[in-house]
Backbone as XML, in Angstrom:
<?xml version="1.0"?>
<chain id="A" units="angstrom">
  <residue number="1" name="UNK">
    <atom name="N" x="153.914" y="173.833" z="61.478"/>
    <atom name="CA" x="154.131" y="174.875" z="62.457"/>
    <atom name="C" x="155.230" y="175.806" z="61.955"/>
  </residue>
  <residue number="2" name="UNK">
    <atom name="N" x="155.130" y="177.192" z="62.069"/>
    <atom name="CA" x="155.856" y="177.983" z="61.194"/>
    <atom name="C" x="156.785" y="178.604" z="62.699"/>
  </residue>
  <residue number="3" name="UNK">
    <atom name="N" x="157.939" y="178.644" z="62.288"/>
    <atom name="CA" x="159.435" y="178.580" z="63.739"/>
    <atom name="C" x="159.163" y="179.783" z="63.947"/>
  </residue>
  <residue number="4" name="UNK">
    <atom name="N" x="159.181" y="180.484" z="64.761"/>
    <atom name="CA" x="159.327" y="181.857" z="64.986"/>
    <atom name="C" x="161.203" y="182.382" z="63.938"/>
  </residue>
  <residue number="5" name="UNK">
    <atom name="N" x="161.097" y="183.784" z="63.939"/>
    <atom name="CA" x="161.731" y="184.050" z="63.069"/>
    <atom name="C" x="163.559" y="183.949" z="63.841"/>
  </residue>
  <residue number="6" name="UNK">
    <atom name="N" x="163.418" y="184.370" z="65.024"/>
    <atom name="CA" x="165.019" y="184.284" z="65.492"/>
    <atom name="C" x="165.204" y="183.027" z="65.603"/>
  </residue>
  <residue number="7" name="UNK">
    <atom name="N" x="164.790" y="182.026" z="65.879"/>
    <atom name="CA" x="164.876" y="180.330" z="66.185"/>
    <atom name="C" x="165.660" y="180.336" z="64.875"/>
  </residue>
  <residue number="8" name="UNK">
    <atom name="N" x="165.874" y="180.566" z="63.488"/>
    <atom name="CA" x="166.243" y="180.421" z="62.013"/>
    <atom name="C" x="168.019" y="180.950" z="62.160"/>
  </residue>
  <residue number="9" name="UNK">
    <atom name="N" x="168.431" y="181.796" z="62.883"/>
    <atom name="CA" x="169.716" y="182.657" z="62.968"/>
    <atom name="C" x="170.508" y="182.086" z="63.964"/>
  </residue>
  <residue number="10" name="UNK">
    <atom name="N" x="171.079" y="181.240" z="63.421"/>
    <atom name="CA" x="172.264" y="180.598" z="64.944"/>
    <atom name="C" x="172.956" y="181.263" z="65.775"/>
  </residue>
  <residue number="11" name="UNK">
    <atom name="N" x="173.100" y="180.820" z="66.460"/>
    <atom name="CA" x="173.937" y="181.641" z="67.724"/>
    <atom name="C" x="174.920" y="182.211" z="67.134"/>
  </residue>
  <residue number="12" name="UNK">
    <atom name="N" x="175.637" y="183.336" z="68.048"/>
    <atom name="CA" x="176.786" y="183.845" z="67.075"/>
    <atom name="C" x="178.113" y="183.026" z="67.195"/>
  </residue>
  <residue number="13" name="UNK">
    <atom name="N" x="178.182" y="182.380" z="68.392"/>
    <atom name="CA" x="179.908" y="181.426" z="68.668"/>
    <atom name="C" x="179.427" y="180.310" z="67.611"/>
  </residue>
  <residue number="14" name="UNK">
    <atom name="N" x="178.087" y="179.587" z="67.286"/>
    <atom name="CA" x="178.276" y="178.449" z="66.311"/>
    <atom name="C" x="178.343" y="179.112" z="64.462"/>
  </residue>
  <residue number="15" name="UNK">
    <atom name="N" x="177.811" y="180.480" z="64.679"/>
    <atom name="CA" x="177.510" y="181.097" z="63.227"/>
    <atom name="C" x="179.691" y="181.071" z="62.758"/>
  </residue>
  <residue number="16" name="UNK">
    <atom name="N" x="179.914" y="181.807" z="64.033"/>
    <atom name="CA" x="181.347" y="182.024" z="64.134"/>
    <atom name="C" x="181.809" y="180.887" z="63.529"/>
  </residue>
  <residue number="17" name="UNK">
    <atom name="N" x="181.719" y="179.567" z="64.171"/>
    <atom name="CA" x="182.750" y="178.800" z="63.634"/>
    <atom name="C" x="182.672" y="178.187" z="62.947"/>
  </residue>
  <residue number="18" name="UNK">
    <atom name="N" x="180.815" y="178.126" z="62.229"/>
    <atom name="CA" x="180.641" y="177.633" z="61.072"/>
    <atom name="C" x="181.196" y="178.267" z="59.838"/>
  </residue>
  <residue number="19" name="UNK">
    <atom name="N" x="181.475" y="179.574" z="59.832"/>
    <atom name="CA" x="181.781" y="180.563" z="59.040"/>
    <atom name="C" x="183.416" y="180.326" z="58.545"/>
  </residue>
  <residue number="20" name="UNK">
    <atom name="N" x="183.837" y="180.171" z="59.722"/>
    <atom name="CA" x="185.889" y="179.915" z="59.625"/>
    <atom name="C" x="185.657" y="178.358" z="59.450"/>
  </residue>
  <residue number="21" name="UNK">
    <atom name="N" x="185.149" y="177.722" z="59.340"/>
    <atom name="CA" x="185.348" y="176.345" z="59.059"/>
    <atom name="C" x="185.235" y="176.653" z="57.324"/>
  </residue>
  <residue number="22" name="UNK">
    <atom name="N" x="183.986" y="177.335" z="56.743"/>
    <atom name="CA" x="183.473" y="177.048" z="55.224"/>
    <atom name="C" x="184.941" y="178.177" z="54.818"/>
  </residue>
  <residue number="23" name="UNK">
    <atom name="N" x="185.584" y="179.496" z="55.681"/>
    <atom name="CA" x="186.382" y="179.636" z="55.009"/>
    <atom name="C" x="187.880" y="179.164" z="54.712"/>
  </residue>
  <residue number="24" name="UNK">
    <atom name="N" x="188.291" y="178.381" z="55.846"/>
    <atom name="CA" x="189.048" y="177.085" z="55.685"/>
    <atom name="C" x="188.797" y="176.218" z="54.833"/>
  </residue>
  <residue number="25" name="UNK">
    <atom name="N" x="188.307" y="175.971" z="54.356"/>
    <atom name="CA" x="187.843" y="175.347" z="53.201"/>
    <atom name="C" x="188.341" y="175.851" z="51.882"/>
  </residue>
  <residue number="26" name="UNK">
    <atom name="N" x="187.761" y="176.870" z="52.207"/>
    <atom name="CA" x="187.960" y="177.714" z="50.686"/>
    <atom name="C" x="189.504" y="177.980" z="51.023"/>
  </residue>
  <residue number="27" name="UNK">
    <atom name="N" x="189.945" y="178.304" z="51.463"/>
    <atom name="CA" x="191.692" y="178.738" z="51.377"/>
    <atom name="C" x="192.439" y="177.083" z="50.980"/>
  </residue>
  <residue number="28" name="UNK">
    <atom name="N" x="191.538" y="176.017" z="51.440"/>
    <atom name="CA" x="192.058" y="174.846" z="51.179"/>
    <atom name="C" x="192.441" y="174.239" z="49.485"/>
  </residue>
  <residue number="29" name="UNK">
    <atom name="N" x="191.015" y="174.671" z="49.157"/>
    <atom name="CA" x="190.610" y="174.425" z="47.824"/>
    <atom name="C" x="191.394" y="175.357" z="46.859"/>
  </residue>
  <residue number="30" name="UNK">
    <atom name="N" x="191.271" y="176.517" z="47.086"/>
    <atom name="CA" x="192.085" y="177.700" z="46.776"/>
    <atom name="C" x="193.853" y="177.249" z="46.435"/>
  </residue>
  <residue number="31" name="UNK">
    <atom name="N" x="194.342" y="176.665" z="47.546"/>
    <atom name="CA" x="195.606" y="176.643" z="47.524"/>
    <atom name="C" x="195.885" y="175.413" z="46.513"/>
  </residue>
  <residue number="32" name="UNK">
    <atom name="N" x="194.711" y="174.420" z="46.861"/>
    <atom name="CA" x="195.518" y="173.190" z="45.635"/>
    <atom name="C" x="194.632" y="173.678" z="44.190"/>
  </residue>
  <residue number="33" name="UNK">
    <atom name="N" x="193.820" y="174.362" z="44.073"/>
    <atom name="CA" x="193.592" y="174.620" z="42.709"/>
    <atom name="C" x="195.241" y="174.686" z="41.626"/>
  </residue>
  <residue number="34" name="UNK">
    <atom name="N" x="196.120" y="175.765" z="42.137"/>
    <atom name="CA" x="196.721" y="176.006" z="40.931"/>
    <atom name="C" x="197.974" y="174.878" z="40.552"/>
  </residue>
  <residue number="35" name="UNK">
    <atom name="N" x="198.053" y="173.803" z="41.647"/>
    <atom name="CA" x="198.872" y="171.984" z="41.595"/>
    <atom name="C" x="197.651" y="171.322" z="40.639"/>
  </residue>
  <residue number="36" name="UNK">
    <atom name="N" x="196.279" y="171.289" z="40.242"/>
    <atom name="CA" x="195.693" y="170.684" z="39.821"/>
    <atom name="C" x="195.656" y="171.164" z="38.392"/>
  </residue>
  <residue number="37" name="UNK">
    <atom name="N" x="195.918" y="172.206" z="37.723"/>
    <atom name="CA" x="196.724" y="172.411" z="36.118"/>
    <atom name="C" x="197.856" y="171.807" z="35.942"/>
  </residue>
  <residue number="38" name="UNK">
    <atom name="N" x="199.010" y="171.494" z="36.698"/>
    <atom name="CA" x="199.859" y="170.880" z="36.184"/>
    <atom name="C" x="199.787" y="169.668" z="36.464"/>
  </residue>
  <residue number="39" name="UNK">
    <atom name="N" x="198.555" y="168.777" z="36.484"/>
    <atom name="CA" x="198.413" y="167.529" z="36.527"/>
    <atom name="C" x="197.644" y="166.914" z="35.250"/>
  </residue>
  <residue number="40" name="UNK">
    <atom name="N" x="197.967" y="165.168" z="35.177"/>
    <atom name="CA" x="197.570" y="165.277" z="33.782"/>
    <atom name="C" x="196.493" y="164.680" z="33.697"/>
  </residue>
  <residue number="41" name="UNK">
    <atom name="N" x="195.202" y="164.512" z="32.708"/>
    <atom name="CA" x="194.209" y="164.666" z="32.599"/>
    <atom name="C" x="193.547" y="163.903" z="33.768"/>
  </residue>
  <residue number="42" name="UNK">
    <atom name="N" x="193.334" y="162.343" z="33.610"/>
    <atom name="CA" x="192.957" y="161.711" z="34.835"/>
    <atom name="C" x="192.982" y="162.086" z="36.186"/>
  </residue>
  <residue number="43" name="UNK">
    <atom name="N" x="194.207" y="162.269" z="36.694"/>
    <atom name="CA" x="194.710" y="162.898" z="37.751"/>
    <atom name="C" x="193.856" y="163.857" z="37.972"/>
  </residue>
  <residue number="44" name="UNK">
    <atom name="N" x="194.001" y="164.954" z="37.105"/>
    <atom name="CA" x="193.216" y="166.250" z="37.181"/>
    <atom name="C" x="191.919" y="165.979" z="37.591"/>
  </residue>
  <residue number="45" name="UNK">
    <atom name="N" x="191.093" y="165.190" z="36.836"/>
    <atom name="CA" x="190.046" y="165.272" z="36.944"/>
    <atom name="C" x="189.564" y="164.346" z="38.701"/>
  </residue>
  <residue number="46" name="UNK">
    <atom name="N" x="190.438" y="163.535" z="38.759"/>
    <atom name="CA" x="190.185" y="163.131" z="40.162"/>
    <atom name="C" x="190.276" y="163.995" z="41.413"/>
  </residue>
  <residue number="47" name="UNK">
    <atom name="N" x="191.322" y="164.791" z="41.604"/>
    <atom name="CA" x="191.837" y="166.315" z="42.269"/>
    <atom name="C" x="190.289" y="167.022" z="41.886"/>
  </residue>
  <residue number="48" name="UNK">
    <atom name="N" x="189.881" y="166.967" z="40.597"/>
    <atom name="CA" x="188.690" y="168.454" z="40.880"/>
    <atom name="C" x="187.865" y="167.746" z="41.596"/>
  </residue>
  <residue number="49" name="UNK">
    <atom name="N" x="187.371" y="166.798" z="41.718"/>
    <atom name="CA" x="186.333" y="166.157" z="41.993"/>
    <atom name="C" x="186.206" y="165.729" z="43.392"/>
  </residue>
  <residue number="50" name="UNK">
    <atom name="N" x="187.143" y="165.682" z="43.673"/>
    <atom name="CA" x="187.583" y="165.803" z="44.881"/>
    <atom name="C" x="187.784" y="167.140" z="45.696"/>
  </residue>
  <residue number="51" name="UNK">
    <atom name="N" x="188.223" y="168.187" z="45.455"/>
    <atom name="CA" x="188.004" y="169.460" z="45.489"/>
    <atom name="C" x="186.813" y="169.950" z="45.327"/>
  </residue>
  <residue number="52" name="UNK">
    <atom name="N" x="185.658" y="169.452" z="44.736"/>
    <atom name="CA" x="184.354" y="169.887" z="44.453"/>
    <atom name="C" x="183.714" y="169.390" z="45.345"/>
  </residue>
  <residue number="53" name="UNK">
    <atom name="N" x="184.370" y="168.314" z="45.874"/>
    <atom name="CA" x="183.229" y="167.398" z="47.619"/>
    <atom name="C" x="183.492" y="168.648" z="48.853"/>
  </residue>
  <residue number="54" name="UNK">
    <atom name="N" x="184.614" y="169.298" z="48.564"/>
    <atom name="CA" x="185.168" y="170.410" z="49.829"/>
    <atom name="C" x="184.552" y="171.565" z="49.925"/>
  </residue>
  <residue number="55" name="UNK">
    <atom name="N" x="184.305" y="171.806" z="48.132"/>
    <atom name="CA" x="183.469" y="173.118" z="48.273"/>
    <atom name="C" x="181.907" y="172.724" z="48.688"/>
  </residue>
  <residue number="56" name="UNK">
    <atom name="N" x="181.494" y="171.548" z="48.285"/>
    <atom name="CA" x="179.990" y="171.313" z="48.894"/>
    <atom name="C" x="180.029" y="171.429" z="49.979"/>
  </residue>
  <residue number="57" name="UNK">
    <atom name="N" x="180.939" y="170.631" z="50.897"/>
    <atom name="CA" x="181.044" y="170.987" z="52.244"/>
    <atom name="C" x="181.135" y="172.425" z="53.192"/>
  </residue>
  <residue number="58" name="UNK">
    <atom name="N" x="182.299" y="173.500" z="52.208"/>
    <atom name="CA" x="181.922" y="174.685" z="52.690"/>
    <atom name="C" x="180.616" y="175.201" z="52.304"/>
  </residue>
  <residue number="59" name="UNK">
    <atom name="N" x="180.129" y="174.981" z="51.433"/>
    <atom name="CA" x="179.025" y="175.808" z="50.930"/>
    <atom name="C" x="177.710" y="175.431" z="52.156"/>
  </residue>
  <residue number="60" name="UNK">
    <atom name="N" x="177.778" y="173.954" z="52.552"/>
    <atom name="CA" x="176.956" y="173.688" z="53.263"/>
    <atom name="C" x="177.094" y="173.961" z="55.009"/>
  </residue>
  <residue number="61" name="UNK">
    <atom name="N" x="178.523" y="174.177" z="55.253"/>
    <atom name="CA" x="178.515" y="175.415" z="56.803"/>
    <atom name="C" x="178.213" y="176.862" z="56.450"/>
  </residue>
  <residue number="62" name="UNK">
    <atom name="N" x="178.271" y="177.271" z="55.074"/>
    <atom name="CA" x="177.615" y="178.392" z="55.145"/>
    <atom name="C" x="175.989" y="178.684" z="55.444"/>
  </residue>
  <residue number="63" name="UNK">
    <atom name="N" x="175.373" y="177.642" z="54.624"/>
    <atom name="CA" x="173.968" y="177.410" z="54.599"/>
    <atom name="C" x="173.687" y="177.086" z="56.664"/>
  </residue>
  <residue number="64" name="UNK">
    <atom name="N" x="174.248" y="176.516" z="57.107"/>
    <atom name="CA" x="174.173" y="176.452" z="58.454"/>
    <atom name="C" x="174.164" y="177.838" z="59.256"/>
  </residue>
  <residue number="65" name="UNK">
    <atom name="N" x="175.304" y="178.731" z="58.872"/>
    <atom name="CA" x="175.126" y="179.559" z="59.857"/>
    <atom name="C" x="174.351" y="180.533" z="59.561"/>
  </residue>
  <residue number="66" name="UNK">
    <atom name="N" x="173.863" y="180.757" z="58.043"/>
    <atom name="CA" x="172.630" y="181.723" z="57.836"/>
    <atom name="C" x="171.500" y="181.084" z="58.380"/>
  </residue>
  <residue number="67" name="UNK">
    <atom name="N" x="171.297" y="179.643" z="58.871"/>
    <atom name="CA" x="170.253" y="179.113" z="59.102"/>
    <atom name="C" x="169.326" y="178.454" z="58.574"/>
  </residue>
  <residue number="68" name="UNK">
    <atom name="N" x="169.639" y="178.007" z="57.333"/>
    <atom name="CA" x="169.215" y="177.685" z="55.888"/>
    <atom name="C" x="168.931" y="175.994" z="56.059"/>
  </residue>
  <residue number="69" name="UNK">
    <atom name="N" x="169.715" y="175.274" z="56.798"/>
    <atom name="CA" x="169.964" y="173.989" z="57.315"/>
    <atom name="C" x="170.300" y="174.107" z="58.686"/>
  </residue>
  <residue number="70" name="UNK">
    <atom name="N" x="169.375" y="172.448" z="58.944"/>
    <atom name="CA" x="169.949" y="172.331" z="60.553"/>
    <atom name="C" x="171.323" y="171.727" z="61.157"/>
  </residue>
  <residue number="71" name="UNK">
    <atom name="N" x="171.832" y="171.748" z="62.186"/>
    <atom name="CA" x="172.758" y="170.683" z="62.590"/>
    <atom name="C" x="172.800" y="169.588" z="62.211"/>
  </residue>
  <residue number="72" name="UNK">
    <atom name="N" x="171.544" y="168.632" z="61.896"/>
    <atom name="CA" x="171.607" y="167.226" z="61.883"/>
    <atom name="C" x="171.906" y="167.443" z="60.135"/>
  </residue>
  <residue number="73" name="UNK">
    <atom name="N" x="171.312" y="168.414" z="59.399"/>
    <atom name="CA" x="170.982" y="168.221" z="58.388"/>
    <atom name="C" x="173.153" y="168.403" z="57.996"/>
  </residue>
  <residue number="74" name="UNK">
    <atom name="N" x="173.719" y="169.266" z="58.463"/>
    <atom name="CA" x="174.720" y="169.519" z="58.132"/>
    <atom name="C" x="176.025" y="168.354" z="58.926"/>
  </residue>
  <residue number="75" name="UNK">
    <atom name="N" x="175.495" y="167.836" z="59.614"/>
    <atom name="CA" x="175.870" y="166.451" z="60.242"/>
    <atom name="C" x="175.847" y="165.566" z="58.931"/>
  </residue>
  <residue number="76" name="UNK">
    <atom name="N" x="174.736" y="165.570" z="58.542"/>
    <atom name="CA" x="174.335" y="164.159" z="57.714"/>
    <atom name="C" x="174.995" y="164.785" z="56.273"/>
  </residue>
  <residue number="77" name="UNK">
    <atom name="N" x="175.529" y="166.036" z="55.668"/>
    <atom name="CA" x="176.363" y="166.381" z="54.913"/>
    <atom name="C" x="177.569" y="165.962" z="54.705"/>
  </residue>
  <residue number="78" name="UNK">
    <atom name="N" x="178.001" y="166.567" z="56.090"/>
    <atom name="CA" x="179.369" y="166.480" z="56.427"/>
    <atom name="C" x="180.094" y="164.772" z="56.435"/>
  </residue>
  <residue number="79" name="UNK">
    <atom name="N" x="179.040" y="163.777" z="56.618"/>
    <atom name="CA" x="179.482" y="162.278" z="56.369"/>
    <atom name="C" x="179.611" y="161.776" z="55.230"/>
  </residue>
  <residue number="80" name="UNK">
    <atom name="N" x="178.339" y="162.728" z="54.576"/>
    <atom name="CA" x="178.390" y="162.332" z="52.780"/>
    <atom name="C" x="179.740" y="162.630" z="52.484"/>
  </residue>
  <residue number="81" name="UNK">
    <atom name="N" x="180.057" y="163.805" z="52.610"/>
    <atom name="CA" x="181.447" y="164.216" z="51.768"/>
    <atom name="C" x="182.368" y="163.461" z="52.248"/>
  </residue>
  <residue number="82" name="UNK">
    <atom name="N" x="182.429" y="163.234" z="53.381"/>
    <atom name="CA" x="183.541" y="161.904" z="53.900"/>
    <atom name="C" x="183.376" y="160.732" z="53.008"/>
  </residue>
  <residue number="83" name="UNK">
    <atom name="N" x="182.234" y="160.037" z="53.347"/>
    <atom name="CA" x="182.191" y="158.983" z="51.887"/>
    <atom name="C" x="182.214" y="159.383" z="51.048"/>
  </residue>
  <residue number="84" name="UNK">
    <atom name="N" x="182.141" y="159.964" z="50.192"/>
    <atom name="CA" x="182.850" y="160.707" z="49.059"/>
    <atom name="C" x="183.867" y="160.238" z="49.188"/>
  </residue>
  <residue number="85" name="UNK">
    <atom name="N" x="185.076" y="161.063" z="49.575"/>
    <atom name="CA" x="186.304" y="161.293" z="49.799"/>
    <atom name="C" x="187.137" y="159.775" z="50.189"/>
  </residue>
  <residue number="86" name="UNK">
    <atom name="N" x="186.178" y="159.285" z="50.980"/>
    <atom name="CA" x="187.039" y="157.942" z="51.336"/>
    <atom name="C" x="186.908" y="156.676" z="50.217"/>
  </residue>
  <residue number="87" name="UNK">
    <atom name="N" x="185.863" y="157.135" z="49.477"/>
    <atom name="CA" x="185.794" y="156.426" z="48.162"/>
    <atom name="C" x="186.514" y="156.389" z="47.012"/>
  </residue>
  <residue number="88" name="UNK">
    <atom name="N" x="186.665" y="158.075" z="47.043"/>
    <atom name="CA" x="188.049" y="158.136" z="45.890"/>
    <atom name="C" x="189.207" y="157.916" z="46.383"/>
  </residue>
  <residue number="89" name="UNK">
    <atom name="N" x="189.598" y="157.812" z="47.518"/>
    <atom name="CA" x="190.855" y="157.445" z="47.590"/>
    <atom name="C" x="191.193" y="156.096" z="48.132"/>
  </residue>
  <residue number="90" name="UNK">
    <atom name="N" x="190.227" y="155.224" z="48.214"/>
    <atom name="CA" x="190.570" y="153.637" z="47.367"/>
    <atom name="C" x="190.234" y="153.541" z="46.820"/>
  </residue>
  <residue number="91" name="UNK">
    <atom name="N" x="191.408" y="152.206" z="46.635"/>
    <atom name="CA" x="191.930" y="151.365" z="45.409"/>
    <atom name="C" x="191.239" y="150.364" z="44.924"/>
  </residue>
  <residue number="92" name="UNK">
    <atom name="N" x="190.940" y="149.996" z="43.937"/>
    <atom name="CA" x="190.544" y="148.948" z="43.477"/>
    <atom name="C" x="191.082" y="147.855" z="43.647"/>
  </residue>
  <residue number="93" name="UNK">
    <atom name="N" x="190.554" y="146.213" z="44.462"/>
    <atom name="CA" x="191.442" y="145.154" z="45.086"/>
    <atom name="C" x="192.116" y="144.900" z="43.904"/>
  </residue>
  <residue number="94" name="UNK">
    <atom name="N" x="192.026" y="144.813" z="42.793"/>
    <atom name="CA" x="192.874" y="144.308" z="41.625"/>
    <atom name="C" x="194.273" y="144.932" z="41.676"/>
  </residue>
  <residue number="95" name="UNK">
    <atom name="N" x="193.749" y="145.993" z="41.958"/>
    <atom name="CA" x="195.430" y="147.109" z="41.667"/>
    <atom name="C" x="195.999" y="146.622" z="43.161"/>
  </residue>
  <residue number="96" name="UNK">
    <atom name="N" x="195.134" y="146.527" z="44.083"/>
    <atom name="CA" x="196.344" y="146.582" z="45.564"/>
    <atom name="C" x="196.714" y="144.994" z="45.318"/>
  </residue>
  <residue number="97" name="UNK">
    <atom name="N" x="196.635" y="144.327" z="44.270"/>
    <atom name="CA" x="197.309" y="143.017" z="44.285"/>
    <atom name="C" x="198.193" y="142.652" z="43.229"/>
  </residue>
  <residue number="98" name="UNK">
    <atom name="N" x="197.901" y="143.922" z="42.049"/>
    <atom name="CA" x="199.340" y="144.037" z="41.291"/>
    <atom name="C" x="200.785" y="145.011" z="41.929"/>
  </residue>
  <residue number="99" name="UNK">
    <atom name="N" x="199.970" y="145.693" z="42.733"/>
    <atom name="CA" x="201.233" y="146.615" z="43.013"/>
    <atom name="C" x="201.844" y="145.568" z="44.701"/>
  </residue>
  <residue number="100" name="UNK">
    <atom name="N" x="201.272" y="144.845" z="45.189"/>
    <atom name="CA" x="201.638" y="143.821" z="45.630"/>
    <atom name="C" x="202.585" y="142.339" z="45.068"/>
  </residue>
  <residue number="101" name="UNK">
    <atom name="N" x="202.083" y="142.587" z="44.017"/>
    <atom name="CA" x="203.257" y="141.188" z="43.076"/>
    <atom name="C" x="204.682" y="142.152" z="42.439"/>
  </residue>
  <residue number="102" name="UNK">
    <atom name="N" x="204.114" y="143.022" z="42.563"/>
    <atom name="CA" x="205.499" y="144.060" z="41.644"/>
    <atom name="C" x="206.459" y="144.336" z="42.943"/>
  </residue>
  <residue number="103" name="UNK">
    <atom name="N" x="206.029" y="144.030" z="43.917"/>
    <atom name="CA" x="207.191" y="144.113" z="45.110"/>
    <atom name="C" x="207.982" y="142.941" z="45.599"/>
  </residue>
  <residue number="104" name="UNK">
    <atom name="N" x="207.448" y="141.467" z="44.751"/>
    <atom name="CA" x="208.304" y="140.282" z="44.840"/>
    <atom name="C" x="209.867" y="140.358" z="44.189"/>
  </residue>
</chain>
């Protein structure tokens, strides 16, 4: 079944705040870009990669408010990049049990 054509163009208060959300984002990413050169390689590369889950995320409220994706679809985004994110920033149990003996 082919949607009629305005059903595709979100409302303007959700286009609105999908729009300042993806550009919050970008001012986010933006601001720690130039802390992620003076970091050293590893580091660095964990920071971009991590920074690169934020821009998927804006890129994908943009795709929302042109209408490109649905709510659920940008729902079910928006969790990915969370797991993402909550993945890189734990630890491996090995390390949370050396940096645990180094405090005896």
């Amino acid at each position: 079944m082919a949607w009629p054509r305005d059903r595709r163009i979100r409302p303007s208060a959700a286009r609105r705040r999908a729009l300042r959300t993806a550009a919050m984002l970008d001012e986010l990413v933006d601001a720690q870009l130039s802390l992620v050169v003076g970091l050293a390689e590893p580091a660095a590369r964990r920071a971009s990669e991590y920074l690169a889950a934020l821009v998927m995320l804006g890129q994908a409220y943009r795709w929302y408010a042109a209408g490109w994706i649905g709510r659920r679809e940008l729902h079910r985004r928006g969790r990915e990049c969370m797991a993402v994110l909550d993945r890189m920033t734990r630890r491996p149990e090995a390390v949370r049990a050396l940096r645990h003996i180094g405090r005896f």
